[in-house]
Backbone as a chain_set.jsonl record, in Angstrom:
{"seq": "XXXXXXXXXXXXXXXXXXXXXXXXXXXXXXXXXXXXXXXXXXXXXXXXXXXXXXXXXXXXXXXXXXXXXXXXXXXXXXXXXXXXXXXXXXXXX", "coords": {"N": [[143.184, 108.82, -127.103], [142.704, 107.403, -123.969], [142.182, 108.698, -120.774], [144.247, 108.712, -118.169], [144.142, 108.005, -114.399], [145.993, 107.986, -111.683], [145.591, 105.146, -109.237], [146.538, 105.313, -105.733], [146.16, 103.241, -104.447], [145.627, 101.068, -106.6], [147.155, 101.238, -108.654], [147.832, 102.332, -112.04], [144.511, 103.832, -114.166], [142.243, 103.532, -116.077], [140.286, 106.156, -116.569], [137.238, 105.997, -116.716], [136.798, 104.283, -114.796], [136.241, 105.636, -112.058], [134.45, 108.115, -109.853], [133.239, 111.335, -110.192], [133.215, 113.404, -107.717], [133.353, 115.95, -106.775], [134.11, 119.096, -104.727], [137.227, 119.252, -103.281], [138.073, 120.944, -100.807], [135.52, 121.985, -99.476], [134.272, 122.963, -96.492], [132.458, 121.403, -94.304], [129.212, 122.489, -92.979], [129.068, 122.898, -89.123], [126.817, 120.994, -87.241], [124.633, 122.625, -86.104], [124.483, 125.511, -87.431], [123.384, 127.972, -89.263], [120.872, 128.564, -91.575], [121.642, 129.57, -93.804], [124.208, 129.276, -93.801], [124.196, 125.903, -94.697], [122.736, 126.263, -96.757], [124.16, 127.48, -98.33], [126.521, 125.607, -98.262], [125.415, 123.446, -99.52], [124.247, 124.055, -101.949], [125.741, 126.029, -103.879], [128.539, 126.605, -105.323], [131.934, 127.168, -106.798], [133.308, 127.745, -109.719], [136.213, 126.77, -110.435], [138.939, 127.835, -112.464], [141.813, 125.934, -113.613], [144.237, 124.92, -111.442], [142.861, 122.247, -109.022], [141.521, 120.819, -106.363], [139.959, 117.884, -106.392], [137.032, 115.282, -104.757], [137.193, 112.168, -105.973], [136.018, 108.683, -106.279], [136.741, 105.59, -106.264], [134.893, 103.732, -107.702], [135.269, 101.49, -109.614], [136.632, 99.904, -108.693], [138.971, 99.974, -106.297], [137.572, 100.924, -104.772], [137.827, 103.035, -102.732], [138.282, 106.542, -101.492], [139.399, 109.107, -102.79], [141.537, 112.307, -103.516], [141.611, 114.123, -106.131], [144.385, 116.248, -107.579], [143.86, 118.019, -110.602], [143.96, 119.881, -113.224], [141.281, 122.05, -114.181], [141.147, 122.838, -117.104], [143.341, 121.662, -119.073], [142.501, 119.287, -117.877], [144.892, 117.762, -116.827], [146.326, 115.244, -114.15], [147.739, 116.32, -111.801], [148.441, 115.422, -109.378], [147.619, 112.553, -106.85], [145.782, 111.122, -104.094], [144.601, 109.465, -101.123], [142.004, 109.977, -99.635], [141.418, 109.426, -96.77], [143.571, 109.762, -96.225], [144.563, 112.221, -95.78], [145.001, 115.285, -94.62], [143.581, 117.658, -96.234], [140.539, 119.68, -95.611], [136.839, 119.29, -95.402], [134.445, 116.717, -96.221], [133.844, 113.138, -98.148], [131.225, 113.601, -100.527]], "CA": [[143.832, 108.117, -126.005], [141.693, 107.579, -122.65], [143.143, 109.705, -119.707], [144.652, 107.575, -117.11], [144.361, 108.095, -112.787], [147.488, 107.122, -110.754], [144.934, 105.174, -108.276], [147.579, 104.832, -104.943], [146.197, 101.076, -104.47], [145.607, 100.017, -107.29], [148.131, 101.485, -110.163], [147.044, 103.63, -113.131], [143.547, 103.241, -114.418], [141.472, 103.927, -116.76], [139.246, 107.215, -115.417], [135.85, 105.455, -116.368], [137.006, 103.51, -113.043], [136.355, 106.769, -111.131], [133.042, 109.123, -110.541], [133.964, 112.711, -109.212], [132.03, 113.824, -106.764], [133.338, 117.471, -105.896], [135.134, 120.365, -104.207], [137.565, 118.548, -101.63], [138.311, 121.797, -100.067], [135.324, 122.942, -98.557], [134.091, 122.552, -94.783], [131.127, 120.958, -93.883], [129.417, 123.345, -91.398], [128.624, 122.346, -88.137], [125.104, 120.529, -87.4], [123.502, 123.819, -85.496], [124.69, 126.336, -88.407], [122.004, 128.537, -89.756], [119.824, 128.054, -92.395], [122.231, 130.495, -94.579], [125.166, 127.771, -94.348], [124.221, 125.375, -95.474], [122.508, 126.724, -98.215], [125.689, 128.069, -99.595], [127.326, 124.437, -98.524], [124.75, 122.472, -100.37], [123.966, 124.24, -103.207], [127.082, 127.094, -103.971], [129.475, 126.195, -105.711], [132.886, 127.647, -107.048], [134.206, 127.006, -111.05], [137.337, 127.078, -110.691], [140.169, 127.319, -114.163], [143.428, 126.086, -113.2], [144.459, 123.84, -110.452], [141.708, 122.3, -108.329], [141.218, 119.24, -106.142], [138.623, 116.963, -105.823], [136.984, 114.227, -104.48], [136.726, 111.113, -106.905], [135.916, 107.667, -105.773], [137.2, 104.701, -107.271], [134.131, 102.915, -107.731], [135.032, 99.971, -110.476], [138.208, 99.413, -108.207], [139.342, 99.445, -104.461], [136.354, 101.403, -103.694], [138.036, 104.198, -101.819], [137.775, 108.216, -101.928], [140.577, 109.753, -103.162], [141.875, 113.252, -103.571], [142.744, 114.49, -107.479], [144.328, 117.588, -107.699], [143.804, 118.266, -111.7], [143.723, 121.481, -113.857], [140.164, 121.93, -115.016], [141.294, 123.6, -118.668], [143.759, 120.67, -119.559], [142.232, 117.829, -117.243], [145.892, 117.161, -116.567], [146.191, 115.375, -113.656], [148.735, 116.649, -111.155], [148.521, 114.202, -108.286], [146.229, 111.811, -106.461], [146.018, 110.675, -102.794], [143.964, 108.591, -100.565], [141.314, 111.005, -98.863], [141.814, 109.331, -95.442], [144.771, 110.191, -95.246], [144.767, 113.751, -96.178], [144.583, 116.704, -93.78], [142.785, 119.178, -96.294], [139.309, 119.463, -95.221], [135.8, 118.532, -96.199], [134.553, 115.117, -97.21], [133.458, 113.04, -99.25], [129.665, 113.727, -101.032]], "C": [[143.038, 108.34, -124.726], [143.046, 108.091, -121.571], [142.857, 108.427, -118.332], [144.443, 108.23, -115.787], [145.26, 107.045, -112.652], [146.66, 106.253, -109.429], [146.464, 105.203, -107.075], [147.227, 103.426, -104.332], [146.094, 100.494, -105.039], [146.489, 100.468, -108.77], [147.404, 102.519, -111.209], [146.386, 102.852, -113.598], [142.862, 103.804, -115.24], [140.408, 105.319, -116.199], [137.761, 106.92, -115.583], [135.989, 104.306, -115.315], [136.249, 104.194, -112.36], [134.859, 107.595, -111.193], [133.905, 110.163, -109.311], [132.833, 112.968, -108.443], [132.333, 115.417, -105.642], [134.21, 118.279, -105.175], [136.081, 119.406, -103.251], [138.316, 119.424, -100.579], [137.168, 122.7, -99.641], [134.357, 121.906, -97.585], [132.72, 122.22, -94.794], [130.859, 121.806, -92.693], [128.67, 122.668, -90.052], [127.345, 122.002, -87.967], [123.98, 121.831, -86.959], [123.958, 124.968, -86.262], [123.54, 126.458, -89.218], [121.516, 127.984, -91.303], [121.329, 127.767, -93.776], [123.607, 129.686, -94.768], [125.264, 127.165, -94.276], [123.212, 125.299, -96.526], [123.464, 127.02, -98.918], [126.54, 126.433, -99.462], [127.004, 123.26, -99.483], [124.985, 123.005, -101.646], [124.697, 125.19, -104.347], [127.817, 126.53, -104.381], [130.718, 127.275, -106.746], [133.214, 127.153, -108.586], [134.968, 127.219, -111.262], [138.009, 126.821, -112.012], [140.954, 127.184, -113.371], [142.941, 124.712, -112.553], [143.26, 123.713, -109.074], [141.707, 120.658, -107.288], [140.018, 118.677, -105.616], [138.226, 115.498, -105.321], [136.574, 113.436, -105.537], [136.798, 109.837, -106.133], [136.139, 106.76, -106.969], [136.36, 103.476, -107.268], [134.265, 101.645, -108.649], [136.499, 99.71, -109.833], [138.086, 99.155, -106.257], [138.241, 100.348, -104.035], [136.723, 102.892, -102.865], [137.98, 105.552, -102.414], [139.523, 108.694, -101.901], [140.836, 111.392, -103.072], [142.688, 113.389, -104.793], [142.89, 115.611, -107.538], [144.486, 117.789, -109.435], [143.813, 119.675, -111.527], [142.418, 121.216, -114.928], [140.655, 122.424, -116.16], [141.976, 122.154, -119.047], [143.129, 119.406, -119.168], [143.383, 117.146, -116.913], [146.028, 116.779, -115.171], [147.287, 115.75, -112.709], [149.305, 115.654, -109.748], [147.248, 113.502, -107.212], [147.184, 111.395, -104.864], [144.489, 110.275, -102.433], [143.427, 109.907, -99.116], [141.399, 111.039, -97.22], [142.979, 109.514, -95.323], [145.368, 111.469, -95.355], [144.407, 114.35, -94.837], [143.811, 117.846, -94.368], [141.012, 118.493, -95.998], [138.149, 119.569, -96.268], [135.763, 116.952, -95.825], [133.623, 115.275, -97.949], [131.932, 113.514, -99.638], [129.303, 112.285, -101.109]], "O": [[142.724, 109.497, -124.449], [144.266, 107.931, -121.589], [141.954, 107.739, -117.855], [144.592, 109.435, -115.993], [145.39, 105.907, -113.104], [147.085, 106.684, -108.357], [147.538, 105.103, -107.669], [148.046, 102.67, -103.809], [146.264, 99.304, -104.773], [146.296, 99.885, -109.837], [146.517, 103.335, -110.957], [146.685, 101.668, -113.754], [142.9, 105.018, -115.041], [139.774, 105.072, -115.173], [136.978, 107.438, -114.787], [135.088, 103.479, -115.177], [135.345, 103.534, -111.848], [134.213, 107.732, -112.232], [134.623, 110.021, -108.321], [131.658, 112.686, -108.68], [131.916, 115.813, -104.554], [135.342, 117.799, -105.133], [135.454, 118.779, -102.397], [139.013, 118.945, -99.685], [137.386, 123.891, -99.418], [133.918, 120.765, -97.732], [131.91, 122.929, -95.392], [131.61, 121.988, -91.734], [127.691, 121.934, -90.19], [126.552, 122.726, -88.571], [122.827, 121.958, -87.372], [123.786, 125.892, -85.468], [122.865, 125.568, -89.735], [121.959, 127.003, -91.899], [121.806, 126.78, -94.337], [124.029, 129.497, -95.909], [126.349, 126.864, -93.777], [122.935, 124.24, -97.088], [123.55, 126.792, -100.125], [127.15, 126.043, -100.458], [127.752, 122.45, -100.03], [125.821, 122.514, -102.404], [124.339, 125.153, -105.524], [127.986, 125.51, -103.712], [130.193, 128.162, -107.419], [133.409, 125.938, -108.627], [135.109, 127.914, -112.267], [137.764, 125.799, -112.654], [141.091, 127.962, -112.427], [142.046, 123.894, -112.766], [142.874, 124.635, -108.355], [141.924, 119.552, -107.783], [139.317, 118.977, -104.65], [139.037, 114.584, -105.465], [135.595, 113.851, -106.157], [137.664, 109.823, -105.258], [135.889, 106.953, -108.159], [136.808, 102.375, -106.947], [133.43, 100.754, -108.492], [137.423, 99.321, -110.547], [137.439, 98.497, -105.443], [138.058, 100.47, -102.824], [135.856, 103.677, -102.48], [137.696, 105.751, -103.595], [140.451, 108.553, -101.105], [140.018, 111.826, -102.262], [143.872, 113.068, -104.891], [141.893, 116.332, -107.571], [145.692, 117.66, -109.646], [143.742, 120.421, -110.551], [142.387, 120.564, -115.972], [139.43, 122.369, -116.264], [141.124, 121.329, -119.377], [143.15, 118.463, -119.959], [143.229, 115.951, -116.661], [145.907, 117.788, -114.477], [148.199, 115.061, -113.165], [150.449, 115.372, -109.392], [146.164, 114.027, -106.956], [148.377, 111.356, -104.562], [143.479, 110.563, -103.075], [144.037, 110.432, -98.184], [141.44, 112.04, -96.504], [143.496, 109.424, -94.209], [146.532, 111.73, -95.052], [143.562, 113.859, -94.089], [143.388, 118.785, -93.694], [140.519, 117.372, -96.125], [138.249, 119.813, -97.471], [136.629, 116.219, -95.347], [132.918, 116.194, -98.366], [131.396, 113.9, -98.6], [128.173, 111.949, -101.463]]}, "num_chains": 1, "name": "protein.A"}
């Protein structure tokens, strides 16, 4: 059975709609921040188990950047939102 996304504009979708593209909780650091972060912002990364959210874009659809909070072990997804209109920080990649 293919694993469905709830898009919020366009209904539930197939997830080869969608490409992930990453952490959507961490901070972009400011433009005059040393070498040292953003080396850890670029290239560092976290593997989280459990509950996680990320950015996915809904590229064979409305186009926009979303926010999925899944559980990497099941891939279940827990809930989706529309990245502009979120308050947690970051963006998109």
């Amino acid at each position: 059975m293919a694993s469905l996304i709830s898009c919020p504009h366009c209904g539930v979708r197939p997830k080869e709609e969608f490409s992930i593209r990453g952490d959507a909780g961490l901070a972009r650091p400011v433009p005059d921040a040393g070498a040292e972060a953003w080396y850890d912002y670029v290239y560092l990364r976290d593997n989280p188990r459990g509950r996680h959210s990320e950015y996915w874009h809904h590229s064979s659809g409305c186009r926009r950047w979303l926010i999925v909070e899944r559980d990497t072990v099941t891939h279940a997804v827990h809930g989706v939102r529309d990245a502009a209109l979120s308050k947690l920080g970051g963006e998109p990649a």
